[in-house]
Backbone as CSV, one residue per row, in Angstrom:
resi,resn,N_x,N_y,N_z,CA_x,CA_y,CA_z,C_x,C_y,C_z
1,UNK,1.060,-115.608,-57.616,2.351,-115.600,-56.992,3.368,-116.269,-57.896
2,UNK,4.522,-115.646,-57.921,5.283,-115.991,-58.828,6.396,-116.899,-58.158
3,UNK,7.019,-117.648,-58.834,7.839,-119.118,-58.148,9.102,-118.415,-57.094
4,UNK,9.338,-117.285,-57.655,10.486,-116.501,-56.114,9.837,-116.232,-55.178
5,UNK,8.781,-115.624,-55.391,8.013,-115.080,-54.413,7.297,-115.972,-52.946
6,UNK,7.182,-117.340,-53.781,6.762,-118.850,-53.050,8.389,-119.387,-52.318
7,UNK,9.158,-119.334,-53.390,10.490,-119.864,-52.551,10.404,-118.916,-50.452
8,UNK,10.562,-117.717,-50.872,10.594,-116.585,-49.570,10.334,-117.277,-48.276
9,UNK,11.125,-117.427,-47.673,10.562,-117.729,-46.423,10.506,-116.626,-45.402
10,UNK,10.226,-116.441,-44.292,10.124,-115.575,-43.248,11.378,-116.126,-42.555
11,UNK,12.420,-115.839,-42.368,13.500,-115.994,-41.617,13.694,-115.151,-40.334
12,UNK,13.636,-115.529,-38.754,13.655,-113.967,-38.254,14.886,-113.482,-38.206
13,UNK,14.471,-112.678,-37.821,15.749,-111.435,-38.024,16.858,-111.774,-37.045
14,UNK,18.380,-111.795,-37.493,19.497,-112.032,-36.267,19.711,-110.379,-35.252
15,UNK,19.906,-111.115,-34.535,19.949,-109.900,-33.348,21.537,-108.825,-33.546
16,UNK,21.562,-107.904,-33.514,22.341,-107.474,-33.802,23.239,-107.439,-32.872
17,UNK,25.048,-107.477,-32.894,25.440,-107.404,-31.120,26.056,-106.166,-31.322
18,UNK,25.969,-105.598,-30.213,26.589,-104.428,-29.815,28.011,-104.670,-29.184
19,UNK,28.947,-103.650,-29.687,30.385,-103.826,-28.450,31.330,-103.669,-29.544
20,UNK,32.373,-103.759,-28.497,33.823,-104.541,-29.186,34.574,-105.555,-29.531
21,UNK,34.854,-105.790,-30.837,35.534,-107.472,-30.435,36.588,-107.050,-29.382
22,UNK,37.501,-108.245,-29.309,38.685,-107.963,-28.294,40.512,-107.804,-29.064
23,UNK,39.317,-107.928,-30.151,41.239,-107.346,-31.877,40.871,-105.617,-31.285
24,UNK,39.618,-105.557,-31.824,39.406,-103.697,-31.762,39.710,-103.451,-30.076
25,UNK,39.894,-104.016,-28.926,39.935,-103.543,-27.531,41.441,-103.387,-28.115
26,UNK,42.666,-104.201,-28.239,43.740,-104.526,-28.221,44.237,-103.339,-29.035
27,UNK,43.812,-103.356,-30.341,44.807,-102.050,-30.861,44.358,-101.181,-30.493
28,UNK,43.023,-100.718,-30.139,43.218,-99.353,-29.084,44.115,-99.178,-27.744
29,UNK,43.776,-100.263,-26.933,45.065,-99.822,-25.742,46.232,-99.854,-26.346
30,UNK,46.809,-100.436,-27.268,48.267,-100.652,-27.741,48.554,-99.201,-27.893
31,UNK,47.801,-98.907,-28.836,48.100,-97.172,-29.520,48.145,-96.596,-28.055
32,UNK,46.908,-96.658,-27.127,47.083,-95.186,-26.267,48.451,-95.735,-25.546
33,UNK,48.762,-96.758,-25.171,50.021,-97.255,-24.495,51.184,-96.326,-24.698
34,UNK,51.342,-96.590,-26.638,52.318,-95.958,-27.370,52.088,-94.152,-27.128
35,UNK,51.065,-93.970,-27.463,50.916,-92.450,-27.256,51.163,-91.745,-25.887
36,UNK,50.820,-92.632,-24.786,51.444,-92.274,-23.657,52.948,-92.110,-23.794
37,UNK,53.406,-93.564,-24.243,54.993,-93.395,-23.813,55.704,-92.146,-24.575
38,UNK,55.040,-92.034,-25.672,56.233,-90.530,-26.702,55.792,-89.501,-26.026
39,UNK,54.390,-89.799,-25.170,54.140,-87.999,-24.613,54.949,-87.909,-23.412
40,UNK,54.836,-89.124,-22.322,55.910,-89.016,-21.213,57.145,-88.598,-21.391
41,UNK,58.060,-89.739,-22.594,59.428,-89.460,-22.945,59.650,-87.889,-23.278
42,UNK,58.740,-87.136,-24.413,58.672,-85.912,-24.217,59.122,-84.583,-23.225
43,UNK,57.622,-85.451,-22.212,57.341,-84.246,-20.965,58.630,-84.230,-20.350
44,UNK,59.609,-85.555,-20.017,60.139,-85.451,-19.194,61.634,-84.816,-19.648
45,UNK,61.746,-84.605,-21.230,62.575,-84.113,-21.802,62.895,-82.854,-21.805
46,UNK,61.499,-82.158,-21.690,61.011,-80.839,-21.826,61.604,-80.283,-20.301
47,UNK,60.992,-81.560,-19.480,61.094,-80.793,-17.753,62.661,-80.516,-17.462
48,UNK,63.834,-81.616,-17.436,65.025,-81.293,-18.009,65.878,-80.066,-18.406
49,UNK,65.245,-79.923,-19.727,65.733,-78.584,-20.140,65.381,-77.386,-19.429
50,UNK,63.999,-77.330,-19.111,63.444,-76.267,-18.303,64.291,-76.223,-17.061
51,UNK,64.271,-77.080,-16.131,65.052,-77.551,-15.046,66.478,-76.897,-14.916
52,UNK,67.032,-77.402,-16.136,68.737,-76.912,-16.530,68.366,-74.981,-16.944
53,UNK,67.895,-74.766,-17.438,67.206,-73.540,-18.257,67.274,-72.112,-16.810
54,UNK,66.526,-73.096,-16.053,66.298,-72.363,-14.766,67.408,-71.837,-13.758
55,UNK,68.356,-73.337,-13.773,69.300,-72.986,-13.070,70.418,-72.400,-13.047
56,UNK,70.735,-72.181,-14.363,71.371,-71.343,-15.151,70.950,-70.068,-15.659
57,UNK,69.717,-69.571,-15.471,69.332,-68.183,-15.442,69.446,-67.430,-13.768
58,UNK,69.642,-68.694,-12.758,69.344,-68.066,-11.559,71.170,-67.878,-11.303
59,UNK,71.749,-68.564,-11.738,72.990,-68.767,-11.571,73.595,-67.138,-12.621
60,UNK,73.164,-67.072,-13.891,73.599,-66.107,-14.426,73.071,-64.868,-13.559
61,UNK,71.977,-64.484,-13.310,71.718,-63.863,-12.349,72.469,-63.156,-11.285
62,UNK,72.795,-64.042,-10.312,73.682,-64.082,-8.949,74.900,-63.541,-9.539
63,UNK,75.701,-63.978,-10.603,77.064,-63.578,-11.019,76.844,-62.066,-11.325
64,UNK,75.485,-61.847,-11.943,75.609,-60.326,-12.625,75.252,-59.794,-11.429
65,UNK,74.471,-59.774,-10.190,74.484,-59.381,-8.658,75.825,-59.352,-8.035
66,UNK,76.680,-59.907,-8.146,78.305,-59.722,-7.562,79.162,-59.066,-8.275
67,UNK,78.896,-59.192,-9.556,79.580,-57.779,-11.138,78.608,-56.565,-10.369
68,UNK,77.304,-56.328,-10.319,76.787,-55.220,-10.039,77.519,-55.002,-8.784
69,UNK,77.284,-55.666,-7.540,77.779,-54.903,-6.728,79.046,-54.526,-6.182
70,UNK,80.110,-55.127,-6.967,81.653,-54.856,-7.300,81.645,-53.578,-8.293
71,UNK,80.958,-53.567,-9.214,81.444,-52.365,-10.115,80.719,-51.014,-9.334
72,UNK,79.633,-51.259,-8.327,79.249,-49.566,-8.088,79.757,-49.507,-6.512
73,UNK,80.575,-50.635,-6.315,81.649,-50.400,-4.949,80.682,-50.335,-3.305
74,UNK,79.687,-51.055,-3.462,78.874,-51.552,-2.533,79.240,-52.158,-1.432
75,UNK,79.702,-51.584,0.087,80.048,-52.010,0.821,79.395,-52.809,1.872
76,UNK,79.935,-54.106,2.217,78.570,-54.928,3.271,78.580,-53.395,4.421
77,UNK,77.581,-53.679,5.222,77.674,-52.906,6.684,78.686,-52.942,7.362
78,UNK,79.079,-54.010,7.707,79.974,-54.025,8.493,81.356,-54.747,8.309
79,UNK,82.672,-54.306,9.048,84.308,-55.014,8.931,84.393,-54.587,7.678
80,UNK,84.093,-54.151,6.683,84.851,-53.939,5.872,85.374,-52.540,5.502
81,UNK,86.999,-52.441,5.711,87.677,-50.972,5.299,87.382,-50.946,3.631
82,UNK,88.636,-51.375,2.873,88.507,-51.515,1.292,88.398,-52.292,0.767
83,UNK,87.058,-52.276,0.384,86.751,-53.398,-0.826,87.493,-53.767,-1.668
84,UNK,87.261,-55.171,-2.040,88.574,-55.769,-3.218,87.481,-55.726,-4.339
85,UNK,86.569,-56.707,-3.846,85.100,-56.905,-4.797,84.125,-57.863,-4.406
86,UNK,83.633,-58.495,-5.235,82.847,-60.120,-4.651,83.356,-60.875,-5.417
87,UNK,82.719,-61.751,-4.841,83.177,-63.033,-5.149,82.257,-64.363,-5.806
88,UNK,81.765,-65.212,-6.404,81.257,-66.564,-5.935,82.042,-67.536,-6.364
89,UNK,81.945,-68.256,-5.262,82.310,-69.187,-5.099,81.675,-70.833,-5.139
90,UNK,81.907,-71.774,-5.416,81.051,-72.943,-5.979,82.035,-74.220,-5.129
91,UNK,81.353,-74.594,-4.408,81.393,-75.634,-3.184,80.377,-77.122,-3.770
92,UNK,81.392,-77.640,-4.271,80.926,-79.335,-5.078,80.322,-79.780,-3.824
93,UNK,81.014,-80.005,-3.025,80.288,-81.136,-1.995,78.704,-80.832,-1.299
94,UNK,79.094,-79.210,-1.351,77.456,-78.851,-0.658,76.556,-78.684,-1.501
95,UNK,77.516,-78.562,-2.804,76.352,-78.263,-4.213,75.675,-77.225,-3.933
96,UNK,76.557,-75.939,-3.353,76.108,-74.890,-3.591,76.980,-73.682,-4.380
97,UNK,76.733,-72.628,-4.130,77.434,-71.992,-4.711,77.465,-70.460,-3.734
98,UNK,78.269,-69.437,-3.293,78.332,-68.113,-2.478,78.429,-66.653,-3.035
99,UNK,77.736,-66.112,-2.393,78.296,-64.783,-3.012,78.853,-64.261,-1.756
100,UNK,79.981,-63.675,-1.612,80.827,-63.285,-0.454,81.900,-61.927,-1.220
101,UNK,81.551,-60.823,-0.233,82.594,-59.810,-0.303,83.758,-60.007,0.196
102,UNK,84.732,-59.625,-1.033,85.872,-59.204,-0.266,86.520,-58.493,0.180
103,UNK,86.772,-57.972,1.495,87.433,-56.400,2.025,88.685,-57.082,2.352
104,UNK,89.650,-55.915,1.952,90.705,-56.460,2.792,91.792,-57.710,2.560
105,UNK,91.672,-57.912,1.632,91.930,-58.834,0.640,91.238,-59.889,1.542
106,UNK,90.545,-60.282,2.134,90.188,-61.783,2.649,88.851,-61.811,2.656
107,UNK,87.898,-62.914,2.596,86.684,-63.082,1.862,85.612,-62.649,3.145
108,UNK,84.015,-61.959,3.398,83.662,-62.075,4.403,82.200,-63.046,4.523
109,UNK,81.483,-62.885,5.162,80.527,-64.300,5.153,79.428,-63.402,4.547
110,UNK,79.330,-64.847,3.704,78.204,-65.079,2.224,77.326,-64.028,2.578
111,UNK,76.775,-63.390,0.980,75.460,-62.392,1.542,74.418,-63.238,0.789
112,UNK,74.765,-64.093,0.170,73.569,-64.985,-0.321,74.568,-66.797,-0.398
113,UNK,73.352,-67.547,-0.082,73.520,-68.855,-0.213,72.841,-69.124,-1.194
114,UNK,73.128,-69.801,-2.262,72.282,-71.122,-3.258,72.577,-72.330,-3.415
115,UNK,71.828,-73.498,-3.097,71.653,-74.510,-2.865,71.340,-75.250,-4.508
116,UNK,72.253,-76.419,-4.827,71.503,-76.530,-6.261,70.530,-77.359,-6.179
117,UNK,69.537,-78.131,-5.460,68.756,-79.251,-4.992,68.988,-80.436,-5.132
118,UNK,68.165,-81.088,-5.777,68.395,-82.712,-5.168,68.784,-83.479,-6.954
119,UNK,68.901,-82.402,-7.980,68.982,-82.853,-9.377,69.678,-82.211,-10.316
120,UNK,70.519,-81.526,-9.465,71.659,-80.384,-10.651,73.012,-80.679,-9.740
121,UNK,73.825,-81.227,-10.731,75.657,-81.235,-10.130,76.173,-79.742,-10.631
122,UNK,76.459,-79.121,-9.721,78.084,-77.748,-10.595,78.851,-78.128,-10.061
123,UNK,79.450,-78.187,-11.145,81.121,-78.450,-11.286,81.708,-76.939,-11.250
124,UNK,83.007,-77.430,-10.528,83.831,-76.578,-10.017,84.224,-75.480,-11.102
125,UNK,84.691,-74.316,-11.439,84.967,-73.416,-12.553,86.441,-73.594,-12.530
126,UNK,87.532,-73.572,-13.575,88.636,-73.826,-13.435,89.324,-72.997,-12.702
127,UNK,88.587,-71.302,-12.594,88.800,-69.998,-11.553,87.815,-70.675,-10.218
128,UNK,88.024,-70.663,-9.216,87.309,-70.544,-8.338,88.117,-70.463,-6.698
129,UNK,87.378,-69.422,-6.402,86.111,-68.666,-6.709,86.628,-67.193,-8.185
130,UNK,85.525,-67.230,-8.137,85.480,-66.102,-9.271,85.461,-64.876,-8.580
131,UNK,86.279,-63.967,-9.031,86.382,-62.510,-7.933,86.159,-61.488,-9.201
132,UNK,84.852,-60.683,-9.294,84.468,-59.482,-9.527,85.403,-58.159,-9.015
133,UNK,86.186,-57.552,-9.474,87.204,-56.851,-9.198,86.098,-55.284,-9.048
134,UNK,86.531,-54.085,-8.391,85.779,-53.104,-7.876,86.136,-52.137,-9.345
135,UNK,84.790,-51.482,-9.381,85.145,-50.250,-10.461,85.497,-50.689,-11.955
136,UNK,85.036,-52.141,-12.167,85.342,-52.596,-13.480,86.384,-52.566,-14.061
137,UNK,87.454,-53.558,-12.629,88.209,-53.566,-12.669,88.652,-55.254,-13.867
138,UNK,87.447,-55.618,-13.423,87.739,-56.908,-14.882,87.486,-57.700,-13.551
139,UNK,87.997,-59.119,-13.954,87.956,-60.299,-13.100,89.427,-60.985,-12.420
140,UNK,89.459,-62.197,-11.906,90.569,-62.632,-11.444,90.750,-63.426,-11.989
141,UNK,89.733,-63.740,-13.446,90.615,-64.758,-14.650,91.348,-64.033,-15.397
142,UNK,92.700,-65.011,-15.412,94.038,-64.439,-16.416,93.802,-64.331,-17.813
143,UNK,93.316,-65.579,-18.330,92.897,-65.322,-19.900,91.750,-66.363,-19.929
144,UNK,91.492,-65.609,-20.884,90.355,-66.649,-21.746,89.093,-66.415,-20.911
145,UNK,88.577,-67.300,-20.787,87.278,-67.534,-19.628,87.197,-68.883,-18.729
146,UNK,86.098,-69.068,-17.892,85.871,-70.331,-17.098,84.639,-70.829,-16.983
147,UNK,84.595,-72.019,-17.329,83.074,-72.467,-17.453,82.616,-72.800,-16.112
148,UNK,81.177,-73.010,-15.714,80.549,-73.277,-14.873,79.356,-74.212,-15.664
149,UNK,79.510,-75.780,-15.156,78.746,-76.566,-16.316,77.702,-77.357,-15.063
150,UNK,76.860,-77.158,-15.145,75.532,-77.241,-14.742,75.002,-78.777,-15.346
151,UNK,75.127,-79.882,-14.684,74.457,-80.917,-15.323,72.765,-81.694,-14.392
152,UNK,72.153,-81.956,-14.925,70.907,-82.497,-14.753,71.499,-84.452,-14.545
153,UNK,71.561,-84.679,-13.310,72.114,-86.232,-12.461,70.496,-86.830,-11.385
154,UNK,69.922,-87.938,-12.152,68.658,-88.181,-11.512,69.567,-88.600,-9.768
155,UNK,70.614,-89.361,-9.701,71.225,-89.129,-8.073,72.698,-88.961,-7.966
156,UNK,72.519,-87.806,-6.893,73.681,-87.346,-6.510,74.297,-88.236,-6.150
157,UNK,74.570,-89.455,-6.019,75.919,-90.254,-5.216,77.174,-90.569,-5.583
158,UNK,78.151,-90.536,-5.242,79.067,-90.371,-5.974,79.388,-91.121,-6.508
159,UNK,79.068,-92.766,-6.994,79.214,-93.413,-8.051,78.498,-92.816,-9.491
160,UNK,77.610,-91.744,-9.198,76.328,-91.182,-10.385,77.255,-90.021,-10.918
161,UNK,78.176,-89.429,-9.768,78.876,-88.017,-10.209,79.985,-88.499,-11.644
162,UNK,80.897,-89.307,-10.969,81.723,-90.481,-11.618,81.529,-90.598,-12.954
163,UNK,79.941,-91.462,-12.991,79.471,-91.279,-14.387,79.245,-90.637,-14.898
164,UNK,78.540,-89.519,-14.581,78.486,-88.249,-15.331,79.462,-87.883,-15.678
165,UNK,80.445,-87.442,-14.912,81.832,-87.184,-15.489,82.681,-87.898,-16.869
166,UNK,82.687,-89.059,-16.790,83.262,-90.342,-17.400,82.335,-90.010,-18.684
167,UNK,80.703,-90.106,-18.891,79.740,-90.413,-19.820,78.682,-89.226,-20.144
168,UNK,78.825,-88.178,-19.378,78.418,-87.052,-20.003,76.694,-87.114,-19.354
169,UNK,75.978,-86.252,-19.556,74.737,-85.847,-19.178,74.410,-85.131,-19.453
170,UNK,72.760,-84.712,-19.669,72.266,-82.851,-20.221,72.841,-82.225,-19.264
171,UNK,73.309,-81.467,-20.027,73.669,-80.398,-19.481,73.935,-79.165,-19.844
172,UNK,74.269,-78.059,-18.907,74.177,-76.707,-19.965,75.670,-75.900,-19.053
173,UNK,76.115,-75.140,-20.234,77.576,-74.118,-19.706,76.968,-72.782,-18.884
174,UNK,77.807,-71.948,-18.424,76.832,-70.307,-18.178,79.028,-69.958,-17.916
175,UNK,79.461,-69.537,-18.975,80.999,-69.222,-19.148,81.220,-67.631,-18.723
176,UNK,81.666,-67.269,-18.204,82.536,-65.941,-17.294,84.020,-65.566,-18.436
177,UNK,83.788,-64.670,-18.469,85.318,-63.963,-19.624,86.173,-63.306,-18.610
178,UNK,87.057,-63.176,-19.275,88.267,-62.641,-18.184,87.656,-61.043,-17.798
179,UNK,86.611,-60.104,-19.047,86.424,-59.146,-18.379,85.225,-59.209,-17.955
180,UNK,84.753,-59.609,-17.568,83.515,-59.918,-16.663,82.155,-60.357,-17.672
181,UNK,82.511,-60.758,-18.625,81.163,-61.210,-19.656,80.577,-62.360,-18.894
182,UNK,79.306,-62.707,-19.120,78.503,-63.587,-18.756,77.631,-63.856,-19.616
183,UNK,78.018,-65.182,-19.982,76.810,-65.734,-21.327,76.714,-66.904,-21.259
């Protein structure tokens, strides 16, 4: 036996530990913390636009439903002699908006209601109501066009409207031309 070989002792073996320290627990929750928050901030960015996206396709919609049924001279059933055209109209306080014929030069009751829910303000159009003239006849804006601006307000109250107004919010246009464009 050689003099290293004599040094050798039998030492037993340390047990090995299994786990995590609590540095490695910490920067893992930190990260998923962080990764949550950019995916939330995201989602809820995304939902927003979609949100605004929506209401403004249902809104463009309805306008080209009151152009359609003004230009092929679509009469409600009933009270009405001569059609002028339709109409919608946009009611801030109920936060809705109408589609209503007009015979006779005077407006008759709504053939559709839309409600904007509990998270979209419309603002009034500088025309309003907007009148679809019969036979493509154009509109009852004089020049230019009129916006209809659609904003995304987490609450309707009217200190929230205020601000929006004053400080701006997502929001999206859906503009009417004097001859009946919609874009």
């Amino acid at each position: 036996m050689t003099n290293c070989q004599k040094k050798e002792k039998n030492y037993p073996q340390q047990k090995i530990l299994q786990g995590f320290t609590f540095v490695e627990l910490l920067v893992v929750l930190v990260t998923m913390v962080l990764l949550f928050s950019v995916g939330y901030a995201n989602y809820r960015d995304f939902y927003v636009r979609e949100l605004l996206n929506s209401a403004a396709n249902s809104l463009k919609a309805d306008l080209r439903l009151a152009q359609s049924y003004a230009g092929s001279g679509v009469k409600p059933s009933s009270g009405c002699t001569i059609l002028d055209g339709y109409r919608i109209r946009v009611d801030t306080t109920a936060q809705a908006y109408y589609i209503e014929p007009v015979c006779d030069g005077s407006a008759l009751t709504a053939i559709k209601t839309i409600g904007m829910g509990t998270s979209i303000y419309i603002n009034a159009p500088s025309v309003n109501p907007i009148l679809f003239k019969v036979v493509t006849k154009g509109t009852n804006i004089i020049q230019g066009s009129t916006v209809i601006i659609l904003a995304y307000v987490e609450n309707l109250q009217p200190a929230y409207k205020q601000f929006w107004q004053t400080y701006g919010a997502k929001s999206i246009n859906v503009t009417i031309g004097k001859g009946g464009e919609i874009y």
